[in-house]
TIDO-17242 format. One record per residue (C-alpha): residue number from 1; y, z, x; residue in three letters. Coordinates in steps of 0.1 Angstrom, whole numbers, plus 5000, padded with zeros to 4 digits. Example, Ala and Ser with C-alpha at 12.3 -4.5 7.8 and 13.67 -1.06 7.14 Angstrom:
BEGIN
{i 1, Y 4955, Z 5078, X 5123, aa ALA}
{i 2, Y 4989, Z 5071, X 5137, aa SER}
// end
This chain:
BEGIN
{i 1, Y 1189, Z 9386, X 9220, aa UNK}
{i 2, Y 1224, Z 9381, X 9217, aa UNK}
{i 3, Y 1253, Z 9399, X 9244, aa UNK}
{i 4, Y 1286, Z 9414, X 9239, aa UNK}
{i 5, Y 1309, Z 9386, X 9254, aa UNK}
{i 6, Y 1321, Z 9413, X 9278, aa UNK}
{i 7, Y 1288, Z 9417, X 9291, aa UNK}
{i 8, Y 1274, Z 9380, X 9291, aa UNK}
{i 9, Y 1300, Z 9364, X 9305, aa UNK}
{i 10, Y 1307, Z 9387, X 9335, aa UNK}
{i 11, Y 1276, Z 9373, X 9356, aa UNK}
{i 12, Y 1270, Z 9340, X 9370, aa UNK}
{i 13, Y 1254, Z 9317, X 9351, aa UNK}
{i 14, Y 1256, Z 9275, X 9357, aa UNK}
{i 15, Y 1247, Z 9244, X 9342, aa UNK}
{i 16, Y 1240, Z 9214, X 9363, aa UNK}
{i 17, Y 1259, Z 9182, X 9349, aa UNK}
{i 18, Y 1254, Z 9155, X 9371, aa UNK}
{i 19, Y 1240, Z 9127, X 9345, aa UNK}
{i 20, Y 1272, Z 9138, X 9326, aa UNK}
{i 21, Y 1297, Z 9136, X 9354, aa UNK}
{i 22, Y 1279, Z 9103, X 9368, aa UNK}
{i 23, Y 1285, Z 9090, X 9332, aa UNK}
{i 24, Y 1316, Z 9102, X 9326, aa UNK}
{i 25, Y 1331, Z 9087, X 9362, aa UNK}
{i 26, Y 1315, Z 9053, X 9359, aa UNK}
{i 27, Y 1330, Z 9050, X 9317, aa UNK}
{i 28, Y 1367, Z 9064, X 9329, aa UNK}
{i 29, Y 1371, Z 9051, X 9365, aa UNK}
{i 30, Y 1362, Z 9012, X 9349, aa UNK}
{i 31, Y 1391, Z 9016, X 9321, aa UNK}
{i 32, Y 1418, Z 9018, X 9349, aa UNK}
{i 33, Y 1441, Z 8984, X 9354, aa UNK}
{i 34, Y 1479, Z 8980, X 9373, aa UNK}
{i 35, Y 1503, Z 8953, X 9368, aa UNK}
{i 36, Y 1520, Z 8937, X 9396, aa UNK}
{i 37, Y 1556, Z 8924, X 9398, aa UNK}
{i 38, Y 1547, Z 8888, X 9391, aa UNK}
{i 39, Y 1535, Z 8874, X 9364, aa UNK}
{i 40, Y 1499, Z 8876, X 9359, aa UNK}
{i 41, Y 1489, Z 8897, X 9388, aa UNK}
{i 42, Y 1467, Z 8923, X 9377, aa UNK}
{i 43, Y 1440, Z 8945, X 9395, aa UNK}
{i 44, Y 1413, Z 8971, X 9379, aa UNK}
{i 45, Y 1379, Z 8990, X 9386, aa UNK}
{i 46, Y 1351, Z 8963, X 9375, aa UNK}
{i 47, Y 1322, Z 8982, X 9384, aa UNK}
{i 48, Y 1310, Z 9019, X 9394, aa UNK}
{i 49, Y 1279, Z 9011, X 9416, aa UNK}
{i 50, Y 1270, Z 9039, X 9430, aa UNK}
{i 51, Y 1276, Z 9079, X 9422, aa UNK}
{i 52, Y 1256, Z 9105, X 9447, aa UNK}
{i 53, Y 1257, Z 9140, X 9448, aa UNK}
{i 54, Y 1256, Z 9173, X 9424, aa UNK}
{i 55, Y 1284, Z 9185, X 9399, aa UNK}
{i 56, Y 1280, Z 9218, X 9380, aa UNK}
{i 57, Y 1301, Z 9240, X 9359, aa UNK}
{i 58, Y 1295, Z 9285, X 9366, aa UNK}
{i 59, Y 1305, Z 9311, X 9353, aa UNK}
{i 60, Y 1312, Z 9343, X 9374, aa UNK}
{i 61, Y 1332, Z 9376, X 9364, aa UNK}
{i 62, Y 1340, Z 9356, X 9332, aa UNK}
{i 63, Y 1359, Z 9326, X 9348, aa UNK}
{i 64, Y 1343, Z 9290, X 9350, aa UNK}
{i 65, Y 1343, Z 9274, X 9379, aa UNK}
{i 66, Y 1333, Z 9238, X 9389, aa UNK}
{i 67, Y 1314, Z 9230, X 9416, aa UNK}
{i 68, Y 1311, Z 9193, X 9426, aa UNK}
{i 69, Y 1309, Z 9171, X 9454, aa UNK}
{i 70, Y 1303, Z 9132, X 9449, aa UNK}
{i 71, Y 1301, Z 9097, X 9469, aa UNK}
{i 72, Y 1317, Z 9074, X 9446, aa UNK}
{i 73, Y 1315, Z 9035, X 9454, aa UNK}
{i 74, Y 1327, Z 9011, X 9432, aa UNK}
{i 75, Y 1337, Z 8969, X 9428, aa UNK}
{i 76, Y 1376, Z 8961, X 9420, aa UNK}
{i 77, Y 1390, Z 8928, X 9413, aa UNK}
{i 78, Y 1420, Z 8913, X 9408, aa UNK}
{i 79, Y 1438, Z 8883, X 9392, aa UNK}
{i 80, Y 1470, Z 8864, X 9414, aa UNK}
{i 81, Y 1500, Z 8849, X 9401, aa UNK}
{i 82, Y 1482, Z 8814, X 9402, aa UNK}
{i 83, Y 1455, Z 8828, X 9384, aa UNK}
{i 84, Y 1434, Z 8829, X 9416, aa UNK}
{i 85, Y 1400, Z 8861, X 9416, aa UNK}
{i 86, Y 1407, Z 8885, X 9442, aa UNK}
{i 87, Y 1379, Z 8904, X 9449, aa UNK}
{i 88, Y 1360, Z 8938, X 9471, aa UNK}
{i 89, Y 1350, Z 8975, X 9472, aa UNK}
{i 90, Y 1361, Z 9010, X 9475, aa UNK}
{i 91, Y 1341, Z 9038, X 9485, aa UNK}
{i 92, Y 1352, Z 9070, X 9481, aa UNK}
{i 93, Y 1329, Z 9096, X 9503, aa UNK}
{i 94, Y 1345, Z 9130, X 9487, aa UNK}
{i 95, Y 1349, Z 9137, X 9455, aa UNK}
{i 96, Y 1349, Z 9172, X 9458, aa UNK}
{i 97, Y 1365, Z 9205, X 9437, aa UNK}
{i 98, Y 1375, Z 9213, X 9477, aa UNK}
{i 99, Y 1400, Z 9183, X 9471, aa UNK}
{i 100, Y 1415, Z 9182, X 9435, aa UNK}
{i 101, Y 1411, Z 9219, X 9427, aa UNK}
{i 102, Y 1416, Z 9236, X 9463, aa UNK}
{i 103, Y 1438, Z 9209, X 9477, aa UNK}
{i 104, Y 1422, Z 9218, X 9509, aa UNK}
{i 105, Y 1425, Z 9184, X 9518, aa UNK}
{i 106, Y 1427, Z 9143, X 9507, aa UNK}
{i 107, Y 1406, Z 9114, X 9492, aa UNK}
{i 108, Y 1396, Z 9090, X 9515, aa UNK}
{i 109, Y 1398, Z 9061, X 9503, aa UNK}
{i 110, Y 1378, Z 9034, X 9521, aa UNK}
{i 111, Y 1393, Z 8996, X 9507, aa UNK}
{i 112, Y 1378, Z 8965, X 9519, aa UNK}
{i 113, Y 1385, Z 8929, X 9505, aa UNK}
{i 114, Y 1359, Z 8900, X 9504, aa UNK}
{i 115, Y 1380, Z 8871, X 9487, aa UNK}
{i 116, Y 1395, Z 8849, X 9520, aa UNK}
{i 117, Y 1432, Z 8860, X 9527, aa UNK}
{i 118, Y 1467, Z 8842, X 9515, aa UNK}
{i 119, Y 1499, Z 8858, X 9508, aa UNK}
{i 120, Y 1487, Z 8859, X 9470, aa UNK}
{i 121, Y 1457, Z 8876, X 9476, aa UNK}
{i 122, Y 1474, Z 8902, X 9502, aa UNK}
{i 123, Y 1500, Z 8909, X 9474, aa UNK}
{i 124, Y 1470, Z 8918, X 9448, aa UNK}
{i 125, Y 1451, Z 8936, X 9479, aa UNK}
{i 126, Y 1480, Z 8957, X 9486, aa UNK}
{i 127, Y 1486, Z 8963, X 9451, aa UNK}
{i 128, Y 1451, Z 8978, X 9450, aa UNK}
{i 129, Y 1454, Z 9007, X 9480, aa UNK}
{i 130, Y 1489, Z 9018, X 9462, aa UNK}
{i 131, Y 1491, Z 9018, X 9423, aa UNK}
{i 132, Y 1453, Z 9015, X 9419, aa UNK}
{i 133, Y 1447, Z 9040, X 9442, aa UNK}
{i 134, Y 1472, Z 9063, X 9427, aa UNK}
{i 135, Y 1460, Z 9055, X 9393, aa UNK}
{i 136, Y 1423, Z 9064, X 9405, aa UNK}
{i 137, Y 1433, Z 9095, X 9418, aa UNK}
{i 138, Y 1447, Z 9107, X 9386, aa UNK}
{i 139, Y 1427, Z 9097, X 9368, aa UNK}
{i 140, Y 1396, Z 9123, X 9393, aa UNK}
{i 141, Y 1422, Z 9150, X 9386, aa UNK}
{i 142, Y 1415, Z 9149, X 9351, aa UNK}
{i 143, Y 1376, Z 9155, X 9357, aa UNK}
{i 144, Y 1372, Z 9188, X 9360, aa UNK}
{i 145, Y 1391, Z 9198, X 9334, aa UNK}
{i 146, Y 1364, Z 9176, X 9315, aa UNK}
{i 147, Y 1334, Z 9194, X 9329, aa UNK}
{i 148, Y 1347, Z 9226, X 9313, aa UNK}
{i 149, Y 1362, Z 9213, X 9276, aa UNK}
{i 150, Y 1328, Z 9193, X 9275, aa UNK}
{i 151, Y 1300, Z 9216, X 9285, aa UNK}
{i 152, Y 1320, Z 9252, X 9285, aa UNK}
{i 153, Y 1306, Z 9264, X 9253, aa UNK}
{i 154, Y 1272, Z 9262, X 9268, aa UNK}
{i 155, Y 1274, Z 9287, X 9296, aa UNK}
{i 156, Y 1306, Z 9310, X 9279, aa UNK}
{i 157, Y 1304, Z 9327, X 9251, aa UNK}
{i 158, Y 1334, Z 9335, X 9227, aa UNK}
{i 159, Y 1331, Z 9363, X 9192, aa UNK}
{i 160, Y 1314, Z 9393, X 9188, aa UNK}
{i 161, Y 1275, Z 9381, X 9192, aa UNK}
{i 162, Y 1271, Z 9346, X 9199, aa UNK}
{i 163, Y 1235, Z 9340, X 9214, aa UNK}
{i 164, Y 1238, Z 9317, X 9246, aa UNK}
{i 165, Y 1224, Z 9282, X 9248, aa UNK}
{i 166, Y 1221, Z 9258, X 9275, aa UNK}
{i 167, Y 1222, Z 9281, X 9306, aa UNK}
{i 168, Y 1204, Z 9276, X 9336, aa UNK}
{i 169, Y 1184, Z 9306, X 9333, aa UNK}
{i 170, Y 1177, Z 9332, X 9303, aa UNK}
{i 171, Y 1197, Z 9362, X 9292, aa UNK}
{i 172, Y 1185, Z 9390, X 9275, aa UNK}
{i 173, Y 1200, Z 9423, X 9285, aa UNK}
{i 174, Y 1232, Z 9436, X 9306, aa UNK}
{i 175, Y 1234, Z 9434, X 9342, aa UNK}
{i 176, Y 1223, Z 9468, X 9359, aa UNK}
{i 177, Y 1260, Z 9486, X 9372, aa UNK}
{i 178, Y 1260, Z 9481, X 9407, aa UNK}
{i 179, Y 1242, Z 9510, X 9430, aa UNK}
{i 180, Y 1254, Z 9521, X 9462, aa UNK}
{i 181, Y 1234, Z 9539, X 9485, aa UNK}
{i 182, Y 1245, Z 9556, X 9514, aa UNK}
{i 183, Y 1227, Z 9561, X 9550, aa UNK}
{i 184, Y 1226, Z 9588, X 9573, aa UNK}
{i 185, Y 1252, Z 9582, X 9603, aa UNK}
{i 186, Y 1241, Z 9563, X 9633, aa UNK}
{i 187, Y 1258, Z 9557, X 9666, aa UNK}
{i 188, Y 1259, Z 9518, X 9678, aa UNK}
{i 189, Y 1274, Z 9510, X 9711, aa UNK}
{i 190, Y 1301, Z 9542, X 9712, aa UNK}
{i 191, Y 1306, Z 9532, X 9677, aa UNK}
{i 192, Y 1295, Z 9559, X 9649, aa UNK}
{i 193, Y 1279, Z 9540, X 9621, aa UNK}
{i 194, Y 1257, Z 9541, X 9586, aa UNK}
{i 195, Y 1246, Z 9517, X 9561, aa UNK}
{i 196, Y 1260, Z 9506, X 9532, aa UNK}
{i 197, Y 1237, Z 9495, X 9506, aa UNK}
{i 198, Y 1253, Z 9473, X 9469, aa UNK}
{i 199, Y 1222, Z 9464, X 9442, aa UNK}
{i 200, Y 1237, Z 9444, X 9418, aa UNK}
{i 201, Y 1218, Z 9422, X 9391, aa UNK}
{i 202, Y 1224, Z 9389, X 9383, aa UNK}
{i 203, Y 1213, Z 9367, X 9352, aa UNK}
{i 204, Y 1208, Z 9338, X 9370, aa UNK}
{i 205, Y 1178, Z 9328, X 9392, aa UNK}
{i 206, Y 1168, Z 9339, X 9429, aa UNK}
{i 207, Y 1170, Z 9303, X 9441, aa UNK}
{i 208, Y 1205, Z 9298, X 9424, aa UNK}
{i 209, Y 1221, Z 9328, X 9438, aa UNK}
{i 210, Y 1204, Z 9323, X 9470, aa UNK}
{i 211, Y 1221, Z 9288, X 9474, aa UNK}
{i 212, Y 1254, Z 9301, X 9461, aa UNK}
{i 213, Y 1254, Z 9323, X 9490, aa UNK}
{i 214, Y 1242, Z 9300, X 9518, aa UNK}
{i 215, Y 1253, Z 9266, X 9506, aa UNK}
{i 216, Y 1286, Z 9250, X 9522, aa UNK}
{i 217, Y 1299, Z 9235, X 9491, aa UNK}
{i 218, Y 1288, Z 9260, X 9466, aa UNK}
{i 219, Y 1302, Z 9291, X 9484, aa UNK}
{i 220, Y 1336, Z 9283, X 9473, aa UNK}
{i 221, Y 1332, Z 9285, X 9440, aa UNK}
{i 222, Y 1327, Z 9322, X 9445, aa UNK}
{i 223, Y 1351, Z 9329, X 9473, aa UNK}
{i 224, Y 1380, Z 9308, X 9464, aa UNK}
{i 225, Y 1382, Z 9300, X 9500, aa UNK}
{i 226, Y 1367, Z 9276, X 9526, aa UNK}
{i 227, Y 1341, Z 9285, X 9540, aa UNK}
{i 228, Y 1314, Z 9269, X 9572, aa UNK}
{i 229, Y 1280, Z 9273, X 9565, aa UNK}
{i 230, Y 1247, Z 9253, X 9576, aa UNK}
{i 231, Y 1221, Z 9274, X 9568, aa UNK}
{i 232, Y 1200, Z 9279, X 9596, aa UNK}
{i 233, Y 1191, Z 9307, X 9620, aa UNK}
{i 234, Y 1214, Z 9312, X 9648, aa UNK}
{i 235, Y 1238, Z 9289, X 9633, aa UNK}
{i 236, Y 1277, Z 9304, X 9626, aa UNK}
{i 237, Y 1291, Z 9307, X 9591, aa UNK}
{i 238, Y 1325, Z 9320, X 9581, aa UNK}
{i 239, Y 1335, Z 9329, X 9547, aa UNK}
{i 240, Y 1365, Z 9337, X 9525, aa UNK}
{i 241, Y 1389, Z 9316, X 9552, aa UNK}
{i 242, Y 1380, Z 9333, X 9583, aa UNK}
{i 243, Y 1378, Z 9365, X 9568, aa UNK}
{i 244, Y 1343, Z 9372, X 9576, aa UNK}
{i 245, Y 1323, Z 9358, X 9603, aa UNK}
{i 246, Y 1290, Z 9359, X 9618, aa UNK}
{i 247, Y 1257, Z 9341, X 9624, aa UNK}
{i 248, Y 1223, Z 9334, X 9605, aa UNK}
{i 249, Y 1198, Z 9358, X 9620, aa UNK}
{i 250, Y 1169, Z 9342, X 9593, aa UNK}
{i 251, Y 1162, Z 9327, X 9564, aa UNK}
{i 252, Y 1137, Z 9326, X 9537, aa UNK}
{i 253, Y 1149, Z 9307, X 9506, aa UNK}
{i 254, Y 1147, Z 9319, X 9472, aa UNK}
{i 255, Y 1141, Z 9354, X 9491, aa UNK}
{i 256, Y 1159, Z 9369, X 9521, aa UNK}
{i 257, Y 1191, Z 9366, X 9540, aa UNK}
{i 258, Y 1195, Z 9383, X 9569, aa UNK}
{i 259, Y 1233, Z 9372, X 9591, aa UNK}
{i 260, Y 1254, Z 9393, X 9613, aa UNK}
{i 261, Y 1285, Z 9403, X 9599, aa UNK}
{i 262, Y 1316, Z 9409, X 9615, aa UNK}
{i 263, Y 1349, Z 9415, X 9593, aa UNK}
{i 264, Y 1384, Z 9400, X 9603, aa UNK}
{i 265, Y 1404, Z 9434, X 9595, aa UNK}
{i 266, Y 1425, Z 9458, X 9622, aa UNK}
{i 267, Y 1402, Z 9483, X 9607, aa UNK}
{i 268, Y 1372, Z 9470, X 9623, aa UNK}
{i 269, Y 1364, Z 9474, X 9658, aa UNK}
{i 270, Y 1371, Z 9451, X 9680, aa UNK}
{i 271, Y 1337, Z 9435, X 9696, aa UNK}
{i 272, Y 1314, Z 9455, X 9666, aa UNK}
{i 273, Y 1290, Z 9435, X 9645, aa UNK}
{i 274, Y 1268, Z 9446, X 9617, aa UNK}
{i 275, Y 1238, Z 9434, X 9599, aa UNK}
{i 276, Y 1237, Z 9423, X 9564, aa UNK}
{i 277, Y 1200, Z 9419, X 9547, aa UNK}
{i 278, Y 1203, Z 9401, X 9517, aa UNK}
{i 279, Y 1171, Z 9406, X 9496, aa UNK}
{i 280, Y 1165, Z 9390, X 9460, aa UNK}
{i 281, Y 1142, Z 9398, X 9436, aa UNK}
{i 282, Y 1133, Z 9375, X 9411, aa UNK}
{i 283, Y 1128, Z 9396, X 9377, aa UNK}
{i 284, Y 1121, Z 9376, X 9341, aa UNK}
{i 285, Y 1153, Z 9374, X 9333, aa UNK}
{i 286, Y 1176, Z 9385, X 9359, aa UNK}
{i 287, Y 1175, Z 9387, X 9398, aa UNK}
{i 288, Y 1182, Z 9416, X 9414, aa UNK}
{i 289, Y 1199, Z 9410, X 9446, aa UNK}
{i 290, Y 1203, Z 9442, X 9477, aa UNK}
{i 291, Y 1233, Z 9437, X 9500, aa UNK}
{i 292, Y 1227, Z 9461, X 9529, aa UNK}
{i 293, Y 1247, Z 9463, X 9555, aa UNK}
{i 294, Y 1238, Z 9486, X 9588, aa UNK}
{i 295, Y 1263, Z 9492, X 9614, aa UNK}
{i 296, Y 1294, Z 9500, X 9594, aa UNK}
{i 297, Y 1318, Z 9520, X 9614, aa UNK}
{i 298, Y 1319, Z 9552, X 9595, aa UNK}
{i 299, Y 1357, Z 9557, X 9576, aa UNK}
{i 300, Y 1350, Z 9524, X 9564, aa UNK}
{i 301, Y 1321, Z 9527, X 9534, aa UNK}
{i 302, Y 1345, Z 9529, X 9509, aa UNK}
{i 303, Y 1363, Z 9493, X 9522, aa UNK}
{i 304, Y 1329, Z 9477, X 9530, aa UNK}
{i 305, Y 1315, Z 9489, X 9498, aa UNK}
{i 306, Y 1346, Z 9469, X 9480, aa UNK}
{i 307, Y 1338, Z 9434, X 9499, aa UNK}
{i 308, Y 1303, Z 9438, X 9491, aa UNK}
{i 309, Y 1309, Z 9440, X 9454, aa UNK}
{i 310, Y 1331, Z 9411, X 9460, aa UNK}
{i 311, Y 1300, Z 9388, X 9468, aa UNK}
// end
């Protein structure tokens, strides 16, 4: 059945790529080579050995987003002025969207250098850890704008009534408008308080959104901001930079979130925490997903009901 564009492409939808990316990264990182200042120096990528680690391309509120995080280790070698092999790795722990989207911080770029050492062979190692390394660097910058001119028409959809192919999961109707329920007051701590209650659907899958919304690397994507976030009960997680905090209360994957939730904001009293139960329910085609928060300080439903459409 095919979907308005308006309509399909507002929900989240991905596509995992990581053959693609681990193809793509071992092809272009291999065709990068510097020139020294003498003669016949020269210094390149030989070899990709190793890529781990998961790179996919989402779609949420009609924007595509990459989400990857990758070890990269590779071979380089090098050529002296004498014509002498220089040889040795580079690992590269984090390539990550964190680091060439977010620029929340930089490549580490771990060299090491097996041939004996001379003066020659310094001058081609330390031609390696500047313009190679500035080359490779570059040249990752230029990946995930890859991810999306590559595999974009896939999971996006442009015209009047294009069907979608390739998604993660199947679409077949609109997303439900978001409901919002409100509770009776209650009174926590001196605090006067009711529950605020968001059921929006998704078409993606219960396992997906579930590990949008828990996983470290993954939350990003959606919040456009760091965030800390292991997983497990009575662990601490922080989202959208700090801006909301709390801890894991339990956790049933695929099903059930329940966390403490306590928002960053003047508004919110000082020392108050609410509880946010997550439930997802996994439908043929879509998920429906229940954000309900008890313990909101009453004056605020209209301002917590705004973050929780956020999610």
């Amino acid at each position: 059945m095919a979907l308005p564009p308006s309509t399909a492409n507002w929900h989240w939808k991905n596509k995992n790529v990581t053959p693609w990316a681990k193809d793509w990264l071992k092809r272009e990182l291999t065709t990068l080579s510097v020139t020294g200042g003498k003669e016949g120096e020269v210094v390149s990528i030989s070899e990709v050995t190793s890529v781990e680690g998961d790179v996919e391309l989402g779609q949420r509120k009609s924007k595509l987003l990459t989400i990857f995080d990758c070890d990269v280790r590779m071979r380089w070698s090098g050529t002296t002025s004498s014509g002498s092999e220089v040889k040795g790795t580079l690992s590269i722990p984090e390539v990550s969207h964190e680091i060439i989207c977010d620029g929340l911080s930089d490549f580490v770029f771990n060299w090491s250098l097996e041939t004996a050492s001379s003066a020659e062979v310094d001058a081609i190692y330390k031609l390696a850890r500047s313009q190679l390394q500035s080359a490779i660097e570059t040249k990752l910058s230029t990946l995930p704008g890859d991810i999306i001119a590559t595999h974009s028409k896939d999971i996006h959809i442009s015209g009047t009534s294009t069907p979608v192919s390739g998604t993660a999961t199947p679409i077949a109707k609109p997303a439900a408008v978001p409901a919002v329920k409100k509770a009776a007051p209650q009174t926590v701590k001196g605090v006067n308080t009711t529950t605020v209650t968001v059921e929006p659907t998704f078409q993606a899958s219960a396992d997906d959104i579930y590990n949008l919304l828990t996983d470290e690397k993954k939350i990003p994507a959606w919040t456009r901001n760091a965030a800390v976030s292991q997983a497990k009960p009575d662990t601490e997680y922080s989202l959208f930079g700090g801006g909301v905090k709390g801890k894991y209360v339990s956790l049933s994957p695929g099903k059930e979130i329940v966390q403490s939730w306590i928002l960053q904001s003047p508004t919110w009293p000082s020392g108050h925490s609410a509880t946010l139960t997550t439930t997802l329910n996994q439908g043929s085609d879509s998920t429906k997903v229940t954000f309900s928060l008890t313990g909101v300080p009453l004056g605020m439903e209209e301002e917590i009901r705004r973050n929780l459409e956020g999610y």
